[in-house]
C-alpha positions, 0 to 999 in steps of 0.5 A: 267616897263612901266606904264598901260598909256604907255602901251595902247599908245605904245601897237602894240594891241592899236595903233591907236585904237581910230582913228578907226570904230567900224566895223574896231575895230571888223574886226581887233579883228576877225582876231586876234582871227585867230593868233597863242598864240605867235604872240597873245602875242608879240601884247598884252606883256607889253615888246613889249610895252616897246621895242617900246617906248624905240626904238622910245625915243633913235631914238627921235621919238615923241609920235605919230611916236613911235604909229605909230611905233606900230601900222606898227608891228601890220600891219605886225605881222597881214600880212596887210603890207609885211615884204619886205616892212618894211623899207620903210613903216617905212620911209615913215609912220614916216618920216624919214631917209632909214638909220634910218629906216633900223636900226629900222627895223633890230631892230623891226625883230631881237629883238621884233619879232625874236622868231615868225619871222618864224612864220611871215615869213610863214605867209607872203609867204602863203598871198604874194605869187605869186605862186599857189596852185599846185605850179606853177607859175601865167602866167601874161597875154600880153599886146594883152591878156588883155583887157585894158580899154574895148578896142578891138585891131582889129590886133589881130588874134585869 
């Protein structure tokens, strides 16, 4: 059983929430009124908590890499970092090794998040996604098409 102290240090709900605005504290409750009643739970659950500091405790995380460990699932379960990128935003966030970082990504998606990983995952296609709405995909504009720094190519015939 984790203690009502832990919880609100390792809490994905919690994390890093001292270091914020008042707007970025109210922006961020907005958008978690929006989350489905699963997604709600696995960031407020004692067991998520939980799961984090004992991941972060076997991995010798310190207490600010494992906060910062949950405030990543926190960014990813909201869809303000991609899934894709986990690993490397747990490298770079914690500072620490790809391998390590593989491990605790597998981790974090297969056992914290993996009965609301479909969920996550539609959620991150409908943000990410380089398509349409009519399905089709976006057509990049040329170098020639685009008008880089305001600057007009005068071998262009149009």
């Amino acid at each position: 059983m984790i203690s009502p102290e832990n919880y609100l240090r390792y809490s994905p709900f919690f994390a890093k929430a001292y270091s914020m605005s008042d707007l970025e504290w109210e922006k961020l409750q907005d958008k978690i009124d929006n989350l489905s009643h699963s997604l709600y739970d696995v960031l407020i659950s004692p067991k998520s908590s939980e799961f984090l500091r004992t991941l972060g405790t076997n991995n010798n995380l310190s207490e600010i890499q494992i906060v910062d460990l949950a405030a990543t699932v926190r960014d990813l379960i909201m869809t303000e970092i991609y899934l894709g990128d986990i690993i490397a935003r747990i490298q770079i966030k914690l500072g620490i090794s790809f391998d390590q970082a593989s491990r605790m990504a597998n981790a974090v998606t297969s056992d914290l998040l993996g009965p609301v990983l479909a969920e996550i995952k539609k959620l991150h296609a409908e943000k990410f996604s380089t398509t349409k709405s009519s399905g089709e995909p976006q057509q990049i504009p040329s170098l020639h098409e685009q008008n880089i720094g305001n600057v007009i190519d005068l071998r262009i015939k149009k």
